[in-house]
N, C-alpha and C positions, 0 to 999 in steps of 0.2 A: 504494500500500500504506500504512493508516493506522499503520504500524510503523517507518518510514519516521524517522531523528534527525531530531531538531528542534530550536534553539537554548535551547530551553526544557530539554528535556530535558538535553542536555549540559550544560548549565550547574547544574541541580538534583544532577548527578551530580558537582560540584566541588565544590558549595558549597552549605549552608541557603538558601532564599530565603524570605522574608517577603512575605506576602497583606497587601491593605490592612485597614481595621476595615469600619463597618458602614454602608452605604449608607443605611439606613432612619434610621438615627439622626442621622447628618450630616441626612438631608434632614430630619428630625424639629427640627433645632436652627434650620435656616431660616426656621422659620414663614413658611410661603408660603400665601400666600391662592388662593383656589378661582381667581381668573384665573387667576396661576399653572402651574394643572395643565391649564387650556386649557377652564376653566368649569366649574359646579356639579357636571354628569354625571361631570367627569372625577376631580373633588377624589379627593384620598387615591392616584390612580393614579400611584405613581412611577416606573412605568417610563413613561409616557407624556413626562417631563420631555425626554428625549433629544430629542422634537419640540417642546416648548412653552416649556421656559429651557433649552435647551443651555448655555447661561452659567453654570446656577447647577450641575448634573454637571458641566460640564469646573473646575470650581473645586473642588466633591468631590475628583475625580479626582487635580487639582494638589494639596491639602491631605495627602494620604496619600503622593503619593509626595515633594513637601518633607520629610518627617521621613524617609525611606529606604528605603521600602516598595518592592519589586523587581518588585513586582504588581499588577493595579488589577483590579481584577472590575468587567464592563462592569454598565449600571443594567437589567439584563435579567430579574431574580431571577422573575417572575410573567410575564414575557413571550412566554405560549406561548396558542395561540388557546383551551383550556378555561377561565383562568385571566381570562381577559382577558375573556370574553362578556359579564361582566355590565357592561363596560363599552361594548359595542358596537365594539371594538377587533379582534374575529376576525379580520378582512380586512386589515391593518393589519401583521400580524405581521411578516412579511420585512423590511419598509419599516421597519419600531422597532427591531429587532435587528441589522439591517446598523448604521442610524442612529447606535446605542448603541454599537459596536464601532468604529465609524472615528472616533464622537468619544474613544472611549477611547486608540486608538491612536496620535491625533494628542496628546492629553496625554503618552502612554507617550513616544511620540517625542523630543517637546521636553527631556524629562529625561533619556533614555539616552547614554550615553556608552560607546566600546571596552570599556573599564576595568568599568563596570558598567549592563550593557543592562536595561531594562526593560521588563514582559510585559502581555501582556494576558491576560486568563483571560474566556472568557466564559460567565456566569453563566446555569445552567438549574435552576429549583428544580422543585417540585413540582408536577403537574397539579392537586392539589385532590381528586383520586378515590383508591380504593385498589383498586384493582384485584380482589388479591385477596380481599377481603369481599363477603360475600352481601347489606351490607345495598341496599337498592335505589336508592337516592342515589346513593350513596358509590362500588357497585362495578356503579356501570351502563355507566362504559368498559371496554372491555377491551382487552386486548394489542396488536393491530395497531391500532385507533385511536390508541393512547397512540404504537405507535412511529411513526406517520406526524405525533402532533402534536409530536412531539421532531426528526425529523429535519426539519421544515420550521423550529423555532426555532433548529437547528445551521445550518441551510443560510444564514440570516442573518448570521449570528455568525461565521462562517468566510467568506462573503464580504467582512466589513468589515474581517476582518482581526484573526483572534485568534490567539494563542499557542498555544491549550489551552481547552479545553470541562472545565467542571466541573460535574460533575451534584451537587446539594447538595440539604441537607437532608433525605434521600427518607425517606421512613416506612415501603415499602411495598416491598420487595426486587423484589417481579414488575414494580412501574413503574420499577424499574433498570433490569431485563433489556431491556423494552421499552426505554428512553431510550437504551442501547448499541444494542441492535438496530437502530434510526432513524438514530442518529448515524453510525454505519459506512457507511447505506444512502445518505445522503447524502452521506458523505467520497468514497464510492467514486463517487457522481454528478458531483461537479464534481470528481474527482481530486485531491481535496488533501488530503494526511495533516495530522492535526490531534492530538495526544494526548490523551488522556482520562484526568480526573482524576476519581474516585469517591467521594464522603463519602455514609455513613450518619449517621442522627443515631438515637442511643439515648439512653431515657432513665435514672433513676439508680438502677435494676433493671439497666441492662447490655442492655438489650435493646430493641429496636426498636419502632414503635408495636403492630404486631400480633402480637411474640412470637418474631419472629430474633433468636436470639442473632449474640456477635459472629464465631464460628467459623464456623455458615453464610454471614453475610457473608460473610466472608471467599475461605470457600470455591467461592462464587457468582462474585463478583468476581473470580480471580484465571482461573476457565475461562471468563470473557468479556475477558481479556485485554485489561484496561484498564492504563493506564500509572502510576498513582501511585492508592492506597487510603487513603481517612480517615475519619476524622468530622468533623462540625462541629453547632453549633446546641444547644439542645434543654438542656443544662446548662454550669457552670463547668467549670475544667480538672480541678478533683479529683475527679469521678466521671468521666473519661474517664483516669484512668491506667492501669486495670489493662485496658479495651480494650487503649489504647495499645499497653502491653506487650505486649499478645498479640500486636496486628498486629507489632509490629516485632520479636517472637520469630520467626514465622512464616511471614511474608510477605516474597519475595525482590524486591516491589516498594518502590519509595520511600513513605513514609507521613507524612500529612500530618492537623494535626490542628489546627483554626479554631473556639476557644469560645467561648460570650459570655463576658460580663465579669461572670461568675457566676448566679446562678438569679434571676430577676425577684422584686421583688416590688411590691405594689401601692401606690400615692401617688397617693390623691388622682385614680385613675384613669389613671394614667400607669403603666407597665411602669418602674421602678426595677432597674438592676443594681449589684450593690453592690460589686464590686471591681476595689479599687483600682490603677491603671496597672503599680505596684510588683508587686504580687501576680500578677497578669497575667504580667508580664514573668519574674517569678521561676519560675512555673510552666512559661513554656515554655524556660528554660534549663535546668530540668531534663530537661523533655521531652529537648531538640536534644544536651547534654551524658550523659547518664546515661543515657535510654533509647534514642536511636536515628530518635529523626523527622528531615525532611528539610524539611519546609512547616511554617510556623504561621505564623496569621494569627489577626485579631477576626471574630467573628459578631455578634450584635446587643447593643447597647450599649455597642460597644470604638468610639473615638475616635483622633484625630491625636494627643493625649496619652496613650493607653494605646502605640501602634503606636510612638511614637518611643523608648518607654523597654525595648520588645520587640529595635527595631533595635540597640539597644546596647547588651544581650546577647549577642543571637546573630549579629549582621553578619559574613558572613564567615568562619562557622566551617566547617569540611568537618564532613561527615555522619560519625558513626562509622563503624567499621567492623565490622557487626552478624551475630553467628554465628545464621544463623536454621537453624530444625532443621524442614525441609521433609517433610511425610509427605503420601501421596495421601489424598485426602479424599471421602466423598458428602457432600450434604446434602439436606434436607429445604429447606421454606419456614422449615424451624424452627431444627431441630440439625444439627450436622455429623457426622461418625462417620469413626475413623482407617481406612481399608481393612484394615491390618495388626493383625487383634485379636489380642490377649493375654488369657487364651489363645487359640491360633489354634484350628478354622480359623475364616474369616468364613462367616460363614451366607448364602446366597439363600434365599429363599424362592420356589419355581416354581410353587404352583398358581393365583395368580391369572392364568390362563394359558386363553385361548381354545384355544391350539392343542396344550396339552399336559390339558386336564382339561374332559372333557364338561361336567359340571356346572356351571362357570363358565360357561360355553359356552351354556350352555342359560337361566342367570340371565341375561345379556347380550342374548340374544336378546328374553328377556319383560319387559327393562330394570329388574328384582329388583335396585336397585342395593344396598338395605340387605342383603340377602343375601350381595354379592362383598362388601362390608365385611368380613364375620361371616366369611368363609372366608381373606379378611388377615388378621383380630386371631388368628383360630387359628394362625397362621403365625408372629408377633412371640410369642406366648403359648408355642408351641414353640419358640423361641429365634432365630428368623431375625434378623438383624443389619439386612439389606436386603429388598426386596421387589423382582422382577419381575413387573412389569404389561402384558400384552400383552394385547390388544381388540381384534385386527384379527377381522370376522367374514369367513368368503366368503360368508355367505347373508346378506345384506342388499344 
């Protein structure tokens, strides 16, 4: 049962724990030449490092947790076989993210102690498609591909030995759903509870790449009964507070919140983040003191200098103790909606409905999709709250 305590968990529920900074930038400061990454084909791939300098990640790894850092995110961030093709890397996958995971864990090891253990988290970003969009690139995977390419990059990552699975940066809530759905599918293949940790990245509208707010999130997230809810990525800390807030008004799970080191900007062709370790740190002591998070860490651009001056903040402080005001929730891909309207009642809507109205019945049949639309909008236009959608035909 992927529900199952786990050391990670118990102990998030003692105490704040602090995520390292940012993989890409550490490796960014190495200037490592195209051997390096295992030749020309390979340059720029860093998650390939795990097989080609293991040396130079497990010294990553030891740099974030010297200054205090309770978590190390394996070098996995693009290591899923969509993400990886153009590298010629698909076949490759299991073998890089065990690889990435056992050298993490052998770092994590050397530094834990009784007193204060240290975790591994491993890192699943983004496939690179959106699922949900029409356009023909972009949303030419769908659902079941997406969750068989996630459950084969968890099945990696829990073999080599991780703490926690954190699904990050996502754009695209449907390639959530799918990355839980994969992940489970795998926990429950090789039997091993793993927790799972969920960050959306929104940007500084509050809302996601394709137009989720953060209350569907949320609400998405909490009926797939993931173990800890965040953000990360995408901006600084001060357009991620009034998410924050909400998540930790709302949400009875731990919430965990990893920004860059403010909004990029451009130098000379290099991504610049311009704030300062100080600022960083100050930000998430409000976060962990004031509002209620439980995780903070760096996303791109945060460093072994911004993450030591964060440890000594919040090292050790217990989580508040957060009165969240829980109501049931729908949502959309979009919005969320409280069950309990005011004025009551909540409305359904029941005629786009095969088995309760001919006429739908009969659009369906002639596949008149623009039709059952027009007989939905008159349904929300009469004030329906929700809609029921039911297409089962028996004549096809």
């Amino acid at each position: 049962d992927p529900m199952t305590p786990s050391a990670f968990l118990e102990t998030l529920g003692e105490r704040i724990l602090v995520f390292d900074g940012a993989m890409g930038t550490s490796v960014q400061t190495r200037e490592l030449s195209a051997d390096d990454f295992g030749g020309p084909a390979l340059e720029g791939c860093n998650d390939y490092l795990v097989l080609s300098r293991p040396d130079v990640i497990r010294e990553i790894h030891a740099s974030f947790l010297e200054v205090g850092c309770d978590v190390i995110e394996t070098d996995t961030f693009r290591a899923n076989r969509l993400s990886l093709a153009e590298y010629g890397l698909q076949d490759r996958i299991l073998e890089m993210n065990r690889t990435a995971a056992r050298l993490a864990r052998e770092v994590a090891d050397d530094f834990s102690t009784p007193e204060r253990p240290r975790f591994v988290a491993g890192s699943i970003g983004p496939s690179g498609y959106l699922p949900s969009t029409s356009d023909p690139t972009l949303g030419s995977v769908g659902f079941d591909e997406l969750a068989d390419v996630f459950e084969e990059q968890a099945r990696g990552l829990v073999e080599g030995g991780v703490d926690v699975l954190i699904i990050e940066t996502t754009q695209d809530i449907l390639e959530l759903k799918a990355a839980v759905s994969g992940i489970r599918r795998g926990l429950r293949a090789l039997e091993a509870p793993c927790p799972i940790q969920a960050q959306v990245t929104l940007d500084t509208s509050g809302r996601m790449l394709l137009g989720t707010d953060i209350e569907a999130a949320l609400t998405i997230l909490e009926s797939l009964r993931v173990d800890v809810v965040g953000l990360n990525c995408s901006t600084g800390p001060e357009h991620m507070r009034q998410p924050i807030r909400y998540l930790c008004e709302r949400s009875t799970l731990p919430v965990s919140v990893i920004p860059n080191a403010g909004i990029p900007h451009n130098e000379g062709g290099v991504a610049v983040y311009g704030l300062t370790p100080e600022d960083l740190a100050e930000a998430h002591e409000e976060f962990v003191t004031r509002i209620g998070v439980s995780i903070v860490g760096g996303c791109c651009g945060t460093t072994p200098e911004h993450m030591v001056r964060i440890v000594d903040r919040v090292w050790g402080a217990e989580p508040l103790v957060r009165s969240v005001t829980h109501a049931p929730r729908a949502a959309s891909a979009m919005t969320a909606f409280d069950l309990a309207q005011l004025p009551a009642p909540t409305l359904i809507g029941e005629r786009v409905n095969t088995q309760g109205s001919r006429k739908v019945k009969e659009l369906l049949l002639e596949d008149r999709y623009d039709e059952v639309l027009e007989v939905a909008r008159e349904q929300v236009d009469g004030g329906a709250h929700l809609l029921d959608v039911c297409v089962a035909l028996t004549e096809r």
